[in-house]
C-alpha positions as CSV (number, residue, x, y, z in Angstrom):
1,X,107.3,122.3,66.5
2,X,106.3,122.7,70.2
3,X,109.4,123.9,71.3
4,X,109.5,127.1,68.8
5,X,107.4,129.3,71.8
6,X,110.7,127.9,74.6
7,X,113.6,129.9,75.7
8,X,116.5,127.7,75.3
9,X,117.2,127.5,78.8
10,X,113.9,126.3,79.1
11,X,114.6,123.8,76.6
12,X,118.0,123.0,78.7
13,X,115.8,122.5,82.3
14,X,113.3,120.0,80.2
15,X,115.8,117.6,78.7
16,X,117.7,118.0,81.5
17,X,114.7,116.9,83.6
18,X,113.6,114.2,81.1
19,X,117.2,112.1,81.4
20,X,117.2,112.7,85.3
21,X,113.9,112.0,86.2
22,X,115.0,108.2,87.3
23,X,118.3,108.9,88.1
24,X,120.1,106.3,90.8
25,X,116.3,104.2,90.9
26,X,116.9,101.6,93.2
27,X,113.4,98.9,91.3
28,X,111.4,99.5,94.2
29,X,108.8,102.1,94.5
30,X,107.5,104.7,96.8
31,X,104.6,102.5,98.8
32,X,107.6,99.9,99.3
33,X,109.6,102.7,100.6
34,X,107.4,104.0,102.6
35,X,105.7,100.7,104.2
36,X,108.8,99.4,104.9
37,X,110.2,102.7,106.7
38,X,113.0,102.8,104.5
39,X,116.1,106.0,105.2
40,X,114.3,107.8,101.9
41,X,110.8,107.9,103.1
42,X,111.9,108.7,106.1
43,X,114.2,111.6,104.5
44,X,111.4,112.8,102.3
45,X,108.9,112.5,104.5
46,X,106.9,110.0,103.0
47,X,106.5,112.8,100.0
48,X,107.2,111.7,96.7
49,X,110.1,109.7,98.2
50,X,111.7,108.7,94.9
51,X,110.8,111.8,93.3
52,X,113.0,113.7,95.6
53,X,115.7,111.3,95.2
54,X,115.5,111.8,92.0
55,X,116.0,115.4,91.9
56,X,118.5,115.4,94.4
57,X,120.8,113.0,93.0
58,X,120.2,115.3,89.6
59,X,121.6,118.3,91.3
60,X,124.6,116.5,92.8
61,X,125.3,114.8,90.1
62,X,125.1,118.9,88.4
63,X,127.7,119.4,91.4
64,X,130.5,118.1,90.6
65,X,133.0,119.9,88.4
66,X,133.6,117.7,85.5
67,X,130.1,117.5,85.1
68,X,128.6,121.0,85.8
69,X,126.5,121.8,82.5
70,X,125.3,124.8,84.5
71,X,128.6,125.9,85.6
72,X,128.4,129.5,83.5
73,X,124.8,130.1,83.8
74,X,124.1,133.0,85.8
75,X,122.3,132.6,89.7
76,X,119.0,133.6,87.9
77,X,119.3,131.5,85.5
78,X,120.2,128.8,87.6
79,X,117.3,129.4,90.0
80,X,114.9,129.0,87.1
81,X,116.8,125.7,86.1
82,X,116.5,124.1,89.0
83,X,112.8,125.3,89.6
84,X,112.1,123.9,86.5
85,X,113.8,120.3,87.1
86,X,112.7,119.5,90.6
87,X,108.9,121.0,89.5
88,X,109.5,118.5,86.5
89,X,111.0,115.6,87.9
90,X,108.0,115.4,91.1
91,X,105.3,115.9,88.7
92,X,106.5,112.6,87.7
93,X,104.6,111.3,91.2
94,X,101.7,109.5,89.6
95,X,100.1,109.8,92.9
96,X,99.8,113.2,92.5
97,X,97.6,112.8,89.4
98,X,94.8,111.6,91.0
99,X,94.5,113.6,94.0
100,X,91.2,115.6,94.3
């Protein structure tokens, strides 16, 4: 399959990416956001506004105790992790895909 060539932390960052990626979406999207001035384009910068929310609810979420799937993963590790999710979850930024 396509995931023989993946480590399987890899593997853990992409699913883990996959469920989060609209974590918390609040049904309005980032032009709404950012027209209307809202607290998370201003936050974000007008930058992928939802994506960041996105990725930063993930890692809070990741945060707490009871639900730290990361929490014996070494700081290595968990760098790449989290480099891999938040990469993932803005390249989910349609906007992005049609910039030249």
């Amino acid at each position: 399959g396509l995931d023989k060539g993946l480590k399987p932390i890899e593997k853990l960052a992409m699913l883990t990416a996959a469920l989060c990626h609209d974590i918390q979406h609040p049904g309005l999207n980032n032009a709404y956001h950012i027209a209307s001035r809202a607290p998370l384009a201003i936050l974000y910068n007008d930058n992928s506004v939802l994506e960041n929310y996105h990725a930063a609810v993930t890692f809070a979420v990741l945060g707490r105790p009871s639900l730290n799937i990361l929490a014996n993963v070494t700081l290595k590790q968990y760098q790449t992790i989290r480099q891999t999710i938040v990469h993932m979850i803005l390249a989910t930024d349609m906007t992005c895909h049609f910039e030249m």
